[in-house]
C-alpha positions in Angstrom: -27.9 51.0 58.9 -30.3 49.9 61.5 -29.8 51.6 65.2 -28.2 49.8 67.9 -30.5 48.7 70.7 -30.1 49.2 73.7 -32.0 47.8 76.9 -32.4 49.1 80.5 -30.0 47.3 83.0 -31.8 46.9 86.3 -29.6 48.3 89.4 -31.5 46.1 91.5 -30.1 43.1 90.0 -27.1 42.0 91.8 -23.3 41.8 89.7 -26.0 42.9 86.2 -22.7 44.0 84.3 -20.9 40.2 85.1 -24.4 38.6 84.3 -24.7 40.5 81.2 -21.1 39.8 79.9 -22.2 36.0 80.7 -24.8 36.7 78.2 -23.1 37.7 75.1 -23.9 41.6 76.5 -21.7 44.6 76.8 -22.7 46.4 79.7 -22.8 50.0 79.8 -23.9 53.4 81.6 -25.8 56.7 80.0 -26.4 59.7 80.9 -27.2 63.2 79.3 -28.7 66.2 80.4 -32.4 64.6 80.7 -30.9 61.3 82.2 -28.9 60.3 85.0 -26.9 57.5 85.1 -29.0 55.1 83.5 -27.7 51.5 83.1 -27.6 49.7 79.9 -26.5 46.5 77.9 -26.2 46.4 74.8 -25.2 43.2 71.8 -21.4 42.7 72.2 -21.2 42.0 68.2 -23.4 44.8 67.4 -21.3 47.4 69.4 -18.2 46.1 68.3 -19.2 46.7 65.1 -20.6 50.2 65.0 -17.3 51.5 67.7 -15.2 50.2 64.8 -17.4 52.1 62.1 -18.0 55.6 64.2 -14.5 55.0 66.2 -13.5 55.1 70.0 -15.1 58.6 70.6 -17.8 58.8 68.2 -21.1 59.1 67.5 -23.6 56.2 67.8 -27.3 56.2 67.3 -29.2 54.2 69.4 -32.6 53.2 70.5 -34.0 52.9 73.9 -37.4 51.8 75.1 -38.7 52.4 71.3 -37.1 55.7 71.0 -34.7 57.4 68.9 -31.3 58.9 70.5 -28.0 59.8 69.5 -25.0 58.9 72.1 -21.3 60.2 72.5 -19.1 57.7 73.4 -17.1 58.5 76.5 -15.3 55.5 77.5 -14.7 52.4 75.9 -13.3 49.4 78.2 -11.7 46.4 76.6 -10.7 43.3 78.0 -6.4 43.8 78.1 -6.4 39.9 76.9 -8.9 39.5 74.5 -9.4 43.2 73.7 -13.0 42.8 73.7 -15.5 46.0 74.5 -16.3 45.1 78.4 -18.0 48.8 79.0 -19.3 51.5 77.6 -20.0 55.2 78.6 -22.3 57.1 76.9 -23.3 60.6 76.5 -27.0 61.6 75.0 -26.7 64.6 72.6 -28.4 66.0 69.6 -26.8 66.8 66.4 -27.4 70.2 66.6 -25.4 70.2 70.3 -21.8 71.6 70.4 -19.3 69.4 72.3 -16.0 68.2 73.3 -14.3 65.1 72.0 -11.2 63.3 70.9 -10.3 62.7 67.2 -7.9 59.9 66.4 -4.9 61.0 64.2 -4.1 59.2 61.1 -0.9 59.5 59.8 -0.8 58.7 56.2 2.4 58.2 54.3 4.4 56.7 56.8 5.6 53.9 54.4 7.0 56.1 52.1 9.2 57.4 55.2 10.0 54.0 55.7 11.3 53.5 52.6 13.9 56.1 52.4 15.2 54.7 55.7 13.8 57.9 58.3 11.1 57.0 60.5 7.9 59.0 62.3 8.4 59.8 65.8 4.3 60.0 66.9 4.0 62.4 70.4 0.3 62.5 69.7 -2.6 59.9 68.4 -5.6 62.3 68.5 -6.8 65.6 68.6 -9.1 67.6 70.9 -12.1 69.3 69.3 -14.9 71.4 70.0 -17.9 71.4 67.0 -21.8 70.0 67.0 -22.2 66.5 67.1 -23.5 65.7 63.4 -19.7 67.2 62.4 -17.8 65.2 64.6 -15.5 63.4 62.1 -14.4 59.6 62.8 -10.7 60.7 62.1 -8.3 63.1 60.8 -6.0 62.2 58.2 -2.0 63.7 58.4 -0.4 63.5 55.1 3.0 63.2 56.5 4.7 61.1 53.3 7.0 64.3 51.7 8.4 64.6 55.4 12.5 64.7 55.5 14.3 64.0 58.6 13.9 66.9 60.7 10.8 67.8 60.2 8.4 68.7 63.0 4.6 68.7 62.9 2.2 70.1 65.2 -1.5 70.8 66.1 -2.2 73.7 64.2 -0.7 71.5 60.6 -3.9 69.5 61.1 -6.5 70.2 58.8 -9.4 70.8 59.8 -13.4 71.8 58.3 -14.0 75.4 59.5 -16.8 74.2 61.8 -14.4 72.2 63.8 -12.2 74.0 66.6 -9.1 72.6 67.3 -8.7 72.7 71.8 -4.9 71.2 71.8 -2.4 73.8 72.1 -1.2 74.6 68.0 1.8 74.9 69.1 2.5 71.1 70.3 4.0 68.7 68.9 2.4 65.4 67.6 5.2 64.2 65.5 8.4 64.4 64.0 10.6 62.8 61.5 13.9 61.2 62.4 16.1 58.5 61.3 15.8 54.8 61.9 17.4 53.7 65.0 19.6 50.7 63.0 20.6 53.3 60.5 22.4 55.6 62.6 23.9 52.2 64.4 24.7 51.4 60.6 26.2 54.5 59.8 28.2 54.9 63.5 29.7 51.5 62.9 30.9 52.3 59.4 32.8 55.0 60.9 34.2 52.7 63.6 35.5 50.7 61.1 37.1 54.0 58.6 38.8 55.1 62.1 40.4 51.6 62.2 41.4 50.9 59.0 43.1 54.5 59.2 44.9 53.8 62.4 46.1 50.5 60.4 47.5 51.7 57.5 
């Protein structure tokens, strides 16, 4: 897989970022520890694709005025309509650099759940983690499918490589396990209708 490219955005240009929308561009700001605040624009195919391979908060590698770099992704903007990337943060880092960032959660099983007519009540999407950037994973997967109503899940049920640091309080809760909102009406109504026909006969 090739590196995205990336090229310098001119903050002497006035309204760059609607110009380069106009142009098929996404544009975007990076910075790092060596850079400040650079301005960017970058393919809006191109990105879309490699956000949707390394996710929201992950880890792209980039090149910039014929050089290699590796970028965290900060902030992704999307159109609300069209959901298209309209700007991008990014963070320089090396692989060997230690940092912060948000995993997405997936919960895995949750059609099983559904089957048996209980439902997963999600408090959380992602995790916060601390590890180098090379070990940053793209998600974490939440086998949730032997769940029963009542169950409660929380950070520290995630599992997690020992390189990884988990930042979100173990103790909260991301999910529990309840039943289906029509099935308790279900249930509610057949009583209704016992109390009835007793009061009838």
């Amino acid at each position: 897989m090739s590196d995205l490219e990336i090229n310098r955005r001119s903050i002497d240009v006035p309204n760059s970022a609607k110009k380069a929308r106009k142009n098929g561009k996404v544009p975007g700001v990076l910075y790092g520890k060596a850079i400040k605040n650079l301005l960017f624009e970058v393919g809006e195919l191109e990105l879309a694709h490699e956000v949707a391979r390394n996710g929201q908060h992950g880890v792209l590698d980039f090149c910039l005025d014929g050089e290699k770099h590796k970028g965290l992704i900060k902030e992704v903007q999307k159109d609300p309509v069209t959901n298209k990337i309209i700007h991008l943060d990014l963070e320089e880092v090396n692989g060997a650099e230690k940092v912060v960032s948000s995993v997405p959660i997936h919960y895995i099983g949750e059609e099983f759940l559904n089957k048996k007519g209980i439902v997963l009540q999600k408090e959380k999407d992602s995790v916060k983690v601390e590890c180098t950037v090379d070990s940053i994973p793209k998600y974490i997967d939440f086998n949730i499918g032997t769940g029963t109503v009542g169950s409660v899940y929380k950070f520290g049920d995630l599992e997690v490589a020992s390189e990884i640091s988990v930042l979100d309080d173990l103790n909260s809760v991301i999910a529990s396990i309840s039943y289906e909102r029509n099935t308790v009406s279900r249930d509610m109504e057949e009583a209704e209708d016992a109390d009835v026909k007793d009061v009838a006969e």
